[in-house]
Z-matrix of the N, CA and C atoms (Angstrom, degrees):
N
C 1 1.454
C 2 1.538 1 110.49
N 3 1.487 2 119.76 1 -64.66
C 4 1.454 3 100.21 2 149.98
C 5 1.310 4 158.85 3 -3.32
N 6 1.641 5 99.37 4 -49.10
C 7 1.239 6 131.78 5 -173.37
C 8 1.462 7 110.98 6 -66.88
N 9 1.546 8 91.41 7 -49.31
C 10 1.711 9 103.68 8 -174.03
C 11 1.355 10 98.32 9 -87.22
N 12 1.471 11 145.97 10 -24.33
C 13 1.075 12 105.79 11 169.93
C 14 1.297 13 140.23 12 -67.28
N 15 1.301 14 108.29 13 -43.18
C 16 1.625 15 136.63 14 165.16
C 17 1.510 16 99.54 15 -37.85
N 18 1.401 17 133.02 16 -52.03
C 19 1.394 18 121.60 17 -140.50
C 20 2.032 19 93.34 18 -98.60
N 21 2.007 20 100.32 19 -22.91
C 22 1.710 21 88.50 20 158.03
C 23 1.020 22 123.77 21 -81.80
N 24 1.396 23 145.59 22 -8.37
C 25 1.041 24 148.87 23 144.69
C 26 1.033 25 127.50 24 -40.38
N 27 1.565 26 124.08 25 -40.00
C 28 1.661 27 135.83 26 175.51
C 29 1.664 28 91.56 27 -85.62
N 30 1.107 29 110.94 28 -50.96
C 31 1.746 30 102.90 29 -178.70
C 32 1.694 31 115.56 30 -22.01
N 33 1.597 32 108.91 31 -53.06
C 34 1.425 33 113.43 32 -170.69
C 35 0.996 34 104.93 33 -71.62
N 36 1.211 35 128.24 34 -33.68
C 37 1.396 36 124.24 35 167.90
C 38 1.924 37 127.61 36 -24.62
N 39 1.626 38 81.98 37 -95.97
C 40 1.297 39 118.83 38 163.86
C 41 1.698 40 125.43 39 -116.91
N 42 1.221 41 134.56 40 96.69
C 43 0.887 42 136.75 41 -169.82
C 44 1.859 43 113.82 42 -76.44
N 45 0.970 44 105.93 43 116.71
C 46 2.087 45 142.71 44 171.55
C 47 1.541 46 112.27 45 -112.98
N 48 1.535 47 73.94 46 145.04
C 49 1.950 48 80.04 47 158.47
C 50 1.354 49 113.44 48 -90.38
N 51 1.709 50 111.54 49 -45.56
C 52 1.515 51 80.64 50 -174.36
C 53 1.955 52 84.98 51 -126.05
N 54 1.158 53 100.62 52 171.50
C 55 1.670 54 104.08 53 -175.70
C 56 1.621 55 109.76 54 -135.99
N 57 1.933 56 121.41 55 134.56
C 58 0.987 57 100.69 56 174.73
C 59 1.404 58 118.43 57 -111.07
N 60 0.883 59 144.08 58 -144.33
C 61 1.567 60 160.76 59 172.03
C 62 1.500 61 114.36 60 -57.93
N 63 1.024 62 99.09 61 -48.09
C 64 1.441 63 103.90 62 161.48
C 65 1.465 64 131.95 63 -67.46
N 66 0.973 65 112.00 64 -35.21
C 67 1.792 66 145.86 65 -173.63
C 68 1.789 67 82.86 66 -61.08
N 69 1.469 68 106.50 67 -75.87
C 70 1.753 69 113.05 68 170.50
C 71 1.326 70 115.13 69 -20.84
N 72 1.802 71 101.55 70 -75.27
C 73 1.749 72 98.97 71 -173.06
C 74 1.369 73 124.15 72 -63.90
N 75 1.377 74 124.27 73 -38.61
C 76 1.326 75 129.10 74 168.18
C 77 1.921 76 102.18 75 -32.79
N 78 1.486 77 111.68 76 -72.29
C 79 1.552 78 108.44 77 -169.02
C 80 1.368 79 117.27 78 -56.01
N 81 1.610 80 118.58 79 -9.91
C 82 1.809 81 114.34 80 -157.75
C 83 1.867 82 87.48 81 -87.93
N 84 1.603 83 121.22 82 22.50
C 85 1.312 84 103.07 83 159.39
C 86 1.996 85 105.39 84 -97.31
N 87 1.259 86 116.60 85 3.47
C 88 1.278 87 99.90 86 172.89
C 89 1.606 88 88.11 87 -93.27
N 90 1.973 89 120.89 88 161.38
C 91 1.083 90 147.05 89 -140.97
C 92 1.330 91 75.00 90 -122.90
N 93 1.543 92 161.04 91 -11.73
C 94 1.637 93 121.53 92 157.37
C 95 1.227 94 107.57 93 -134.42
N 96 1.239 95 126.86 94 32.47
C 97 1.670 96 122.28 95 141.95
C 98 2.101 97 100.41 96 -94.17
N 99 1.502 98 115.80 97 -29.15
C 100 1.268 99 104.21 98 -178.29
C 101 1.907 100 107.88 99 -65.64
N 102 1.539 101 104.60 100 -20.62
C 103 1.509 102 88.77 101 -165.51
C 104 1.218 103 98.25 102 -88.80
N 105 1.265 104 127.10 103 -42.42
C 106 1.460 105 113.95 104 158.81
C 107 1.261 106 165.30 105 -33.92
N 108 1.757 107 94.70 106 -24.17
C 109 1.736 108 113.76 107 163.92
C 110 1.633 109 110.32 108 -65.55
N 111 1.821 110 99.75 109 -48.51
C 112 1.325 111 117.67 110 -179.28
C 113 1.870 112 103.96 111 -45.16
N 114 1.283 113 117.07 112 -53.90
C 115 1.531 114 130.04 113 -179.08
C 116 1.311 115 123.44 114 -72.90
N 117 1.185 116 119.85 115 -36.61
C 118 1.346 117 136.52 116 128.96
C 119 1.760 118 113.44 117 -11.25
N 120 1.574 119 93.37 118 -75.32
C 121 1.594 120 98.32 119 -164.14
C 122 1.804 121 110.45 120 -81.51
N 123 1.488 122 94.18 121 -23.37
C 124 2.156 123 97.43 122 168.62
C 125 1.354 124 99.75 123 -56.51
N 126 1.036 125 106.83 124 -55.09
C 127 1.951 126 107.34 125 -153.42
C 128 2.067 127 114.29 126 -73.79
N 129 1.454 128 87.22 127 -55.82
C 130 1.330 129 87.92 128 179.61
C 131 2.103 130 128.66 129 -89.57
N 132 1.569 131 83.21 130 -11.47
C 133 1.879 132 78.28 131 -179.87
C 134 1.338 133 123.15 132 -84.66
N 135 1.307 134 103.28 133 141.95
C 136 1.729 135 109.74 134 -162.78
C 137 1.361 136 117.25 135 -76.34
N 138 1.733 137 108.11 136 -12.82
C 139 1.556 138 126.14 137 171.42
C 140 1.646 139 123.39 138 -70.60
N 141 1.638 140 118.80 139 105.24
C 142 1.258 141 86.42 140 172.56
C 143 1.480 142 148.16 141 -72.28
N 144 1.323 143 86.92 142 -10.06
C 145 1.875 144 102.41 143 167.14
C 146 1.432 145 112.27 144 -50.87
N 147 1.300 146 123.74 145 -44.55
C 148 1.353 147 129.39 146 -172.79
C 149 1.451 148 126.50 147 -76.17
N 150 2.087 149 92.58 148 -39.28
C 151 1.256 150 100.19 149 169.56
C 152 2.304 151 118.06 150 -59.03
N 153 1.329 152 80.30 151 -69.66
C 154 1.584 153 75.53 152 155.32
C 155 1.493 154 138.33 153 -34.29
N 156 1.174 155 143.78 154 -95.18
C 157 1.489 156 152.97 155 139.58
C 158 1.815 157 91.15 156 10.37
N 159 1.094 158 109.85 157 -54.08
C 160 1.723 159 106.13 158 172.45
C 161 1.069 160 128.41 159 -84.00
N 162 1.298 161 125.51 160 6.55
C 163 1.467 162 116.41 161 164.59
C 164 1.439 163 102.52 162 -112.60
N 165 1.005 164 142.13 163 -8.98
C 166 1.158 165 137.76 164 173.61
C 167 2.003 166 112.44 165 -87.41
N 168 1.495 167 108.93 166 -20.50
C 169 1.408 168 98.50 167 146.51
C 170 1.154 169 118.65 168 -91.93
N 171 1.213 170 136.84 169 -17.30
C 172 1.758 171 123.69 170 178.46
C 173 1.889 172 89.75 171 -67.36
N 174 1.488 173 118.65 172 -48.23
C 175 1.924 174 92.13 173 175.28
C 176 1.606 175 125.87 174 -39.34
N 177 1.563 176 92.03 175 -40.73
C 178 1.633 177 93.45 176 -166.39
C 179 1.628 178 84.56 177 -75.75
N 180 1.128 179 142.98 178 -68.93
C 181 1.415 180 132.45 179 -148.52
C 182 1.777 181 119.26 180 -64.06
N 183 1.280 182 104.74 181 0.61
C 184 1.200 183 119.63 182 175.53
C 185 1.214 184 116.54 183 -100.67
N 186 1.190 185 137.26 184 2.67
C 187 1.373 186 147.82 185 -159.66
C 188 1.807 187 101.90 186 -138.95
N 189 1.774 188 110.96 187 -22.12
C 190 1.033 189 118.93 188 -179.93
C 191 1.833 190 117.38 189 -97.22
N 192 1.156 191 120.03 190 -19.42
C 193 1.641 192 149.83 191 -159.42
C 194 1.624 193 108.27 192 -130.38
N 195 1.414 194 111.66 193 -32.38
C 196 1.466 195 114.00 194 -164.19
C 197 1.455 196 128.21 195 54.41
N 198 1.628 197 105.17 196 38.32
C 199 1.358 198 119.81 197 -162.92
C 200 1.987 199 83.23 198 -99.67
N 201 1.360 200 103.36 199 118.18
C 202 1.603 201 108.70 200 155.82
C 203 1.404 202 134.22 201 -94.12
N 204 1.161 203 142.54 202 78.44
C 205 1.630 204 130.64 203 -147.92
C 206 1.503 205 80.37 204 178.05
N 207 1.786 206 90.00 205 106.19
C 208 1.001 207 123.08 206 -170.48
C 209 2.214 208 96.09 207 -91.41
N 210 1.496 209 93.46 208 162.79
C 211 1.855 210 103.94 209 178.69
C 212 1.254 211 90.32 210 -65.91
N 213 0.869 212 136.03 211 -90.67
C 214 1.592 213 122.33 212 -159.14
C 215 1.466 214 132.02 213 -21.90
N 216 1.119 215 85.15 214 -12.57
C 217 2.298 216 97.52 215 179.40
C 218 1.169 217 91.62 216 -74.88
N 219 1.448 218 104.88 217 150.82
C 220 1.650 219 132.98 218 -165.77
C 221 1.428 220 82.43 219 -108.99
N 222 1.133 221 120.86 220 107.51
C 223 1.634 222 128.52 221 157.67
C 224 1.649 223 118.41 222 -122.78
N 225 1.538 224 102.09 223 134.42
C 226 1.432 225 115.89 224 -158.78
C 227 1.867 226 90.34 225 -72.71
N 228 1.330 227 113.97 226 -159.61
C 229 1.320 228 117.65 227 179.08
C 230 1.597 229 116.98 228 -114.67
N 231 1.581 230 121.89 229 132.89
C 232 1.243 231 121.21 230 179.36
C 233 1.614 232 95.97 231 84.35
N 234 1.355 233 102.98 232 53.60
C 235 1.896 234 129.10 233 164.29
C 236 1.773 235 70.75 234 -74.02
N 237 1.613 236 87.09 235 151.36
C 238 1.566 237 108.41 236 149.00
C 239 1.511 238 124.47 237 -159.28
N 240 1.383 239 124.71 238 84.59
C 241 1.528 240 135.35 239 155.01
C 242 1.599 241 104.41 240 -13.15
N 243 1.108 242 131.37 241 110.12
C 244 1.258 243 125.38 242 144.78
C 245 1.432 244 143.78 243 -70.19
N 246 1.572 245 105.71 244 -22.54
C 247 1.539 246 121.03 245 156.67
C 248 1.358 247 148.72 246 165.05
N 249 1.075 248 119.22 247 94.24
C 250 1.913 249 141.80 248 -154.32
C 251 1.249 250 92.89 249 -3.89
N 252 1.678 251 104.65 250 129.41
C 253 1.373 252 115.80 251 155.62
C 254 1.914 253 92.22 252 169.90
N 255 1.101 254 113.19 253 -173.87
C 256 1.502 255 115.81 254 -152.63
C 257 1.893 256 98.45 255 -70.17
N 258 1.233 257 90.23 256 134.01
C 259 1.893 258 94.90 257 -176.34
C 260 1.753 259 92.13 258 -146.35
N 261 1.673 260 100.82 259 136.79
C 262 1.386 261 93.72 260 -159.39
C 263 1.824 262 77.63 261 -131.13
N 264 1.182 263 118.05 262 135.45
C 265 1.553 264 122.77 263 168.52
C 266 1.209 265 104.67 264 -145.16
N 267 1.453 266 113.45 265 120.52
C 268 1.666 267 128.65 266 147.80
C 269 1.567 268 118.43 267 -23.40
N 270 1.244 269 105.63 268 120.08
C 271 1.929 270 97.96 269 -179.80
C 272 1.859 271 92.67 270 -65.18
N 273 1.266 272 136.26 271 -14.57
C 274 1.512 273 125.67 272 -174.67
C 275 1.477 274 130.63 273 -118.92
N 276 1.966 275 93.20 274 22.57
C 277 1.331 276 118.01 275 154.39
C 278 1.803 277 113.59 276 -75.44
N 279 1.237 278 105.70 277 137.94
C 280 1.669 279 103.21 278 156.14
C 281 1.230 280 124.25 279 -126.24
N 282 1.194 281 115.00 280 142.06
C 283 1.769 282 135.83 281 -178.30
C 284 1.271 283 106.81 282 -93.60
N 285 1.671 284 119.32 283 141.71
C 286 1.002 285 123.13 284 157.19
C 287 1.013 286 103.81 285 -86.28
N 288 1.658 287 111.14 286 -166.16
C 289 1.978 288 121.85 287 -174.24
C 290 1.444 289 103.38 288 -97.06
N 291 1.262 290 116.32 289 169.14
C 292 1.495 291 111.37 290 -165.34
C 293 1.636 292 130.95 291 75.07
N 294 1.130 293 104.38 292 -4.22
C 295 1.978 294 111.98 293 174.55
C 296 1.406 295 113.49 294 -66.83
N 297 1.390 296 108.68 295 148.77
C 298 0.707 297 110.85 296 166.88
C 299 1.925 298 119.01 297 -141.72
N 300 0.837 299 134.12 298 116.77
C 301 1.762 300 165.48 299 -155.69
C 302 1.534 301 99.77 300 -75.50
N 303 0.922 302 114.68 301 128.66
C 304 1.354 303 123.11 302 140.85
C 305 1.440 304 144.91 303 -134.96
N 306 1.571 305 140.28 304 142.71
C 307 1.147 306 138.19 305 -150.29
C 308 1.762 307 107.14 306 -51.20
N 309 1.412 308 97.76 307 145.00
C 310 1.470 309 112.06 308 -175.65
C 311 1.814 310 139.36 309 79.71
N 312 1.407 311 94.18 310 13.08
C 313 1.228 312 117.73 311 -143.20
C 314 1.603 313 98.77 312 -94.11
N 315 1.221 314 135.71 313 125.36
C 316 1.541 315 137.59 314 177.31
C 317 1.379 316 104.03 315 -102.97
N 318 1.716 317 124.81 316 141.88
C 319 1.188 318 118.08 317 174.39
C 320 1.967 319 92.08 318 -143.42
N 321 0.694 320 110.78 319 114.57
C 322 1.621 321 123.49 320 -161.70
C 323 1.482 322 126.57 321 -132.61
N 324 1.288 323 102.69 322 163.91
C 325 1.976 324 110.32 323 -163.40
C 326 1.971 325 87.71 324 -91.64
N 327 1.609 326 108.18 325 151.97
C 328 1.280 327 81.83 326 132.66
C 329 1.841 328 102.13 327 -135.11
N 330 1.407 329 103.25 328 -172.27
C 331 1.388 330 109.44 329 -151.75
C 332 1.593 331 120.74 330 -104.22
N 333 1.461 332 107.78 331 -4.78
C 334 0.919 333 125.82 332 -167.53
C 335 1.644 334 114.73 333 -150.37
N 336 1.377 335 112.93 334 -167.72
C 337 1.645 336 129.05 335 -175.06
C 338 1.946 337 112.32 336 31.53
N 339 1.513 338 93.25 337 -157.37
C 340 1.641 339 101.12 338 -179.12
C 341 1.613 340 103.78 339 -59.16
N 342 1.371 341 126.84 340 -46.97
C 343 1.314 342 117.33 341 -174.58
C 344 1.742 343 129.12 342 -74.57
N 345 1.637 344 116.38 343 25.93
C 346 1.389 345 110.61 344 -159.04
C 347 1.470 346 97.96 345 -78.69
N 348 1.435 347 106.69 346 159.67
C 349 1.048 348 107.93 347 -170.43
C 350 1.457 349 123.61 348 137.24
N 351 1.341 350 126.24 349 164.92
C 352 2.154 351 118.38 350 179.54
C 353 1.627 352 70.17 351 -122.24
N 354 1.278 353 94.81 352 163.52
C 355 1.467 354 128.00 353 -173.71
C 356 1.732 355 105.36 354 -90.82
N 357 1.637 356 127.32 355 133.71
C 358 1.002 357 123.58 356 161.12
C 359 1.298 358 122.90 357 -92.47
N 360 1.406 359 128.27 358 130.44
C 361 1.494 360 127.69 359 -165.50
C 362 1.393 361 110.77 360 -105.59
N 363 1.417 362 138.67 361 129.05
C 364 1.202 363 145.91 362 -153.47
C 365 1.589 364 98.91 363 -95.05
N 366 1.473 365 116.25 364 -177.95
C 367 1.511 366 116.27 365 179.62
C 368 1.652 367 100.71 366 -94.59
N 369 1.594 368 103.01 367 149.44
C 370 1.645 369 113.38 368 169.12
C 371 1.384 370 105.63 369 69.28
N 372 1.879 371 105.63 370 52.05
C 373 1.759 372 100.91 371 -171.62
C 374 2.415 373 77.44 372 -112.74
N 375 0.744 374 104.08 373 162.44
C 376 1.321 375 128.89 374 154.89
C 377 1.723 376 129.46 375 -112.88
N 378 0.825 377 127.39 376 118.35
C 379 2.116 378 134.48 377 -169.54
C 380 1.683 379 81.95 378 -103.73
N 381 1.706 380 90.50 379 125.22
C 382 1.675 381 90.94 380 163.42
C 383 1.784 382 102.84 381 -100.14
N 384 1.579 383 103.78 382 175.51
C 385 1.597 384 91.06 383 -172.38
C 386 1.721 385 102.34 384 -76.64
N 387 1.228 386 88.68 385 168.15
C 388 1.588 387 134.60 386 -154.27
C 389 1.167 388 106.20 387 19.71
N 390 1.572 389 144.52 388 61.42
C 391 1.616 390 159.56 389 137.22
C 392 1.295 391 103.07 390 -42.84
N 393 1.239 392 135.24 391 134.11
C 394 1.426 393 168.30 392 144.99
C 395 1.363 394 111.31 393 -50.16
N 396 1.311 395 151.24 394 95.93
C 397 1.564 396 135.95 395 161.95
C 398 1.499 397 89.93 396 -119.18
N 399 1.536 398 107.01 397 118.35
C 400 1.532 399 128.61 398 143.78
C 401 1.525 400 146.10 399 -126.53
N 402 1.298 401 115.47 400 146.83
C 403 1.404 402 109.93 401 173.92
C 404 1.452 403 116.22 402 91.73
N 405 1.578 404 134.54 403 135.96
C 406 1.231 405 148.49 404 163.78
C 407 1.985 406 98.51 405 5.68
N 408 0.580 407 140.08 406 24.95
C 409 1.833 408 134.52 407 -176.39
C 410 1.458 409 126.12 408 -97.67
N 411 0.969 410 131.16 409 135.01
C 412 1.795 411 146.02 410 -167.78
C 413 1.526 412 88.97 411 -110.17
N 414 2.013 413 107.47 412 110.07
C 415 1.610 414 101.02 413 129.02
C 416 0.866 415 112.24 414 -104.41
N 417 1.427 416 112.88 415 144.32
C 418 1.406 417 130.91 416 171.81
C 419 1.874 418 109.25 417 -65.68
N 420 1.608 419 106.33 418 179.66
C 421 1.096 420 120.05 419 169.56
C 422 1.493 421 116.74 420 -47.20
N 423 1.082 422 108.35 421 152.22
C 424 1.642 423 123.87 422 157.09
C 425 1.261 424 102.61 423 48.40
N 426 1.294 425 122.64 424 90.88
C 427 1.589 426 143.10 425 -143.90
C 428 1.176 427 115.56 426 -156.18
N 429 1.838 428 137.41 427 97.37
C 430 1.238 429 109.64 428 144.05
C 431 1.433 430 133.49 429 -108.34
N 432 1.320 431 98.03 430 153.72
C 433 1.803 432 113.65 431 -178.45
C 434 1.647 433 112.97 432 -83.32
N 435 0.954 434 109.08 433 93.04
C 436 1.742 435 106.29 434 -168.39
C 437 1.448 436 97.90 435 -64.01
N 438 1.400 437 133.83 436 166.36
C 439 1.168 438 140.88 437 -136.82
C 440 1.741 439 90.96 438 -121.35
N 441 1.806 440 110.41 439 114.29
C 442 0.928 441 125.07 440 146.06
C 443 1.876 442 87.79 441 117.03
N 444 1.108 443 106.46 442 18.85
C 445 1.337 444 127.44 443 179.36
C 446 1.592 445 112.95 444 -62.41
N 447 1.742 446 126.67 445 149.49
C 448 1.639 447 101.66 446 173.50
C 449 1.717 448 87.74 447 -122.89
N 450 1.465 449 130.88 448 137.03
C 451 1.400 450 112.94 449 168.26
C 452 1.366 451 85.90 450 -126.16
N 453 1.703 452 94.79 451 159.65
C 454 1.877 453 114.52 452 -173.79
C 455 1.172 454 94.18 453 -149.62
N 456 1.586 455 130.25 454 -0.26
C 457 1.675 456 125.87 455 -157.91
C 458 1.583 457 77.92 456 -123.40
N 459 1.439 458 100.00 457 168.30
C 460 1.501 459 123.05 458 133.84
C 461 1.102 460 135.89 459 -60.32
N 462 1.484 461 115.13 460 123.18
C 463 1.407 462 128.27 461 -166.83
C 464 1.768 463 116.97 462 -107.47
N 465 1.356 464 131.68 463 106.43
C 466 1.165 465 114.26 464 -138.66
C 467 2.168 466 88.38 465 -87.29
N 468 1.382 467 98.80 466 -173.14
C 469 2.122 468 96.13 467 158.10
C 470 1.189 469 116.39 468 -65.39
N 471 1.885 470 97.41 469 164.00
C 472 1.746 471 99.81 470 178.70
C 473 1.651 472 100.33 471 49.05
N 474 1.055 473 106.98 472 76.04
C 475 1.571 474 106.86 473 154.90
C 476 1.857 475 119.16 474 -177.43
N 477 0.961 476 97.44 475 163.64
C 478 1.555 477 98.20 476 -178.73
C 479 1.151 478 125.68 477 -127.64
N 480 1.694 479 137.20 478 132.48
C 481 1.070 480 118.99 479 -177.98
C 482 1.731 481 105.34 480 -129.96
N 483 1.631 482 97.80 481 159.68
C 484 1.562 483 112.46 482 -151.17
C 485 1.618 484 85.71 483 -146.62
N 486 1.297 485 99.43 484 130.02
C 487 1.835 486 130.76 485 146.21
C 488 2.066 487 103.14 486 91.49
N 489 1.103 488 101.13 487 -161.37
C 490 1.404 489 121.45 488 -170.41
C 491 1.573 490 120.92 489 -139.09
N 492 1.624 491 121.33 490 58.86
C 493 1.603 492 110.15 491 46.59
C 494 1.588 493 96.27 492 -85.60
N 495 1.747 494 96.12 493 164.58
C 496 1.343 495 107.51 494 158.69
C 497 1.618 496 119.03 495 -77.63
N 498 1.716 497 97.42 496 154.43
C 499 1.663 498 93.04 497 -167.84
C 500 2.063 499 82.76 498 -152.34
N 501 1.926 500 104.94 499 118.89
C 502 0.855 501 131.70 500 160.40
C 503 1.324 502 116.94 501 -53.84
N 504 1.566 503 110.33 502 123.76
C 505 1.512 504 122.59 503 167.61
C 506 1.597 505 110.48 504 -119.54
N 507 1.162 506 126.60 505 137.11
C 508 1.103 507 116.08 506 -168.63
C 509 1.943 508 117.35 507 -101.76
N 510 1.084 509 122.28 508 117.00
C 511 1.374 510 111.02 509 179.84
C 512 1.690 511 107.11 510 -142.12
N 513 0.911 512 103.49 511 140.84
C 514 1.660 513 112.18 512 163.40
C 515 1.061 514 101.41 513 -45.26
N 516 1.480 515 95.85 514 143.25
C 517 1.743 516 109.64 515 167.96
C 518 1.410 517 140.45 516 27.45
N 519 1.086 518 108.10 517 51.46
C 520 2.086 519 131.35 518 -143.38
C 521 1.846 520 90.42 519 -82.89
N 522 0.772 521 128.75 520 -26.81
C 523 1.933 522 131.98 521 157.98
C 524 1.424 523 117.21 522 -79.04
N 525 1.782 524 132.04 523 22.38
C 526 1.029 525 103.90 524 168.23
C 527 1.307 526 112.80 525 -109.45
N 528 1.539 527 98.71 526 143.44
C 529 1.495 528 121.03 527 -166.05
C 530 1.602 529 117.50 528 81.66
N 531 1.435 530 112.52 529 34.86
C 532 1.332 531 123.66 530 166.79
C 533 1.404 532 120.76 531 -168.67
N 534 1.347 533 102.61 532 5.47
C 535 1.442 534 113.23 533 137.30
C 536 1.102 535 135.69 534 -122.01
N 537 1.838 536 122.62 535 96.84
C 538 1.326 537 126.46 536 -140.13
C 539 1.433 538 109.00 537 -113.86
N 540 1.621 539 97.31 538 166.97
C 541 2.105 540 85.76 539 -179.16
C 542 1.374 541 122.20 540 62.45
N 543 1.595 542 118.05 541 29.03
C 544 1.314 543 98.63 542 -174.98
C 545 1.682 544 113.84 543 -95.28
N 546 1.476 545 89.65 544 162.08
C 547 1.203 546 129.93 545 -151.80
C 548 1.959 547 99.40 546 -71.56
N 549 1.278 548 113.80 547 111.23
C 550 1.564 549 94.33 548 -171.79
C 551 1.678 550 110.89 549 -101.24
């Protein structure tokens, strides 16, 4: 299980049929497939040696990348970071497979009123940079977050949302050709 996550993770990267060990180390010079093996190996390895040894680099790599996204986040397979800089995720947010992240981006609990709650994230969503997701809220599939966006509502499929407040537009397939390599 490991295996496959790590290796959809490199998938978005660079897409192979088959990938070896090397294929791995070569990519752990990009800053969010490396934090991800590390998160990868906290969350899902059954070793505690490993689990350990890996959370003590996700500290350092979080302090080094400013990547926040703690093991406990439910992340689908074939996450893809587009590029180090402050990323803040709720350990009680969940991701579907196919996401894709971008720098500056908050995805958060809140603690109180009608909206309590971390947000569940559907498959084939895109985060533009520094987008806002808060509070108890469902986006659905095939989703983009235009960049600098705030959502607090439910966001249904096929749709797009733009500005602060956010305001749903609805279109077919609003990620194609910018969410690539996905993970089937």
């Amino acid at each position: 299980m490991l295996k496959k996550y790590i290796l959809s993770d490199l998938y978005r990267i660079h897409p192979k049929d088959k990938y070896t060990f090397t294929d791995i180390l070569r990519h752990m010079s990009n800053p969010g497939f490396c934090y991800l093996v590390f998160f990868r190996m906290c969350s899902l390895s059954n070793n505690k040696l490993i689990r350990l040894f890996s959370k003590f680099v996700i500290r350092h790599l979080r302090y080094k990348f400013g990547f926040q996204i703690v093991p406990k986040t439910k992340i689908g397979l074939g996450f893809y970071i587009g590029h180090f800089g402050h990323i803040i995720i709720n350990p009680k947010v969940q991701i579907g497979s196919n996401c894709n992240i971008s720098p500056g981006v908050t995805i958060g609990k809140i603690h109180g009123g009608n909206k309590e709650g971390a947000p569940i994230i559907g498959n084939n969503v895109w985060i533009g940079t520094n987008a806002v997701i808060v509070g108890g809220v469902v986006i659905e599939d095939d989703v983009l977050i235009a960049p600098g966006a705030y959502v607090n509502f439910n966001v249904p499929s096929n749709s797009i949302v733009l500005g602060n407040p956010g305001k749903i537009i609805s279109k077919e397939n609003p990620c194609h050709n910018i969410i690539n390599n996905k993970v089937e």
